[in-house]
N, C-alpha and C positions, 0 to 999 in steps of 0.2 A: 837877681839878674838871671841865675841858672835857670831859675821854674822858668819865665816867660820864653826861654830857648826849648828848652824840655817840651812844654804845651804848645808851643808852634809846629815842632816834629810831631809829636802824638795826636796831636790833633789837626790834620792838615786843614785847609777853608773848605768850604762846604755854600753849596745855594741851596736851599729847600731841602736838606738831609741827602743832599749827591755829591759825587766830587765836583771840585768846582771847574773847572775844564772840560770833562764829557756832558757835562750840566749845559754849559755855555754853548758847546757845538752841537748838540742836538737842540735848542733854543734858536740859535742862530743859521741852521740852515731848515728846521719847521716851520719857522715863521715867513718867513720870505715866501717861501712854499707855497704855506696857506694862502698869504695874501697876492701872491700872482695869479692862484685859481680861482679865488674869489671875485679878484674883478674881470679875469679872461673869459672864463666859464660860467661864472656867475655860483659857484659851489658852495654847497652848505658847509660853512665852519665849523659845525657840530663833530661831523666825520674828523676834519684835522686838529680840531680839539682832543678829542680820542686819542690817535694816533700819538700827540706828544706826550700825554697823560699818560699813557700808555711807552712809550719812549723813556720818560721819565722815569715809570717806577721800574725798568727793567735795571738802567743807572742807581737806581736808588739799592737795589739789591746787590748788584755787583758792588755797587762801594761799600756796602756794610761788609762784605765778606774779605775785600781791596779798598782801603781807604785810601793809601797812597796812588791811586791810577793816576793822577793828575800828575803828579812825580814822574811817572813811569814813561807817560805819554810825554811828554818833555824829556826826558833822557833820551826817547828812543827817535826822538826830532833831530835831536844834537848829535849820537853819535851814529847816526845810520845815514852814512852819506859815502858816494860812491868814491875810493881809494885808488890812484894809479899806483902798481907794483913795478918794481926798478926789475923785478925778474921773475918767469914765468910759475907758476905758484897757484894752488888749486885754490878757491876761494880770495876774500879780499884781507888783504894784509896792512896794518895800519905803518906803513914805508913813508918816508915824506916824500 
């Protein structure tokens, strides 16, 4: 039961050898992209084919170096939210 805990930390999920979160939001806001120019404009897909290929393997490299970004990026959704302080105080103070 340990290993299967163990290899799910060590090994975070991954889509196509990227984290799987920076993977999904560069997918999901390329695509839409592509396809609003292409019927707006009429634009060749070739060019925004590139660009997420290109997107992609920039993610693929950072997550070889950061494999937990997807962790990171989710921790820093959770705890980065604006703090009211019960008294005046340089920065944000976690006060209830």
């Amino acid at each position: 039961m340990r290993e299967g805990i163990l290899k799910a930390v060590a090994n975070p999920p991954k889509i196509l050898w990227g984290p799987f979160l920076p993977t999904l939001i560069n997918f999901a806001l390329q695509f839409p992209i592509m396809f609003m120019a292409i019927g707006i404009f009429g634009a060749n897909p070739i060019i925004f084919l590139a660009t997420i290929f290109l997107g992609h393997a920039i993610i693929v490299i950072y997550g070889v170096k950061e494999p937990h970004m997807s962790a990171m990026i989710q921790a820093f959704g959770q705890t980065h939210m604006v703090t009211k302080n019960l008294y005046k105080v340089k920065g944000n103070k976690f006060e209830p």
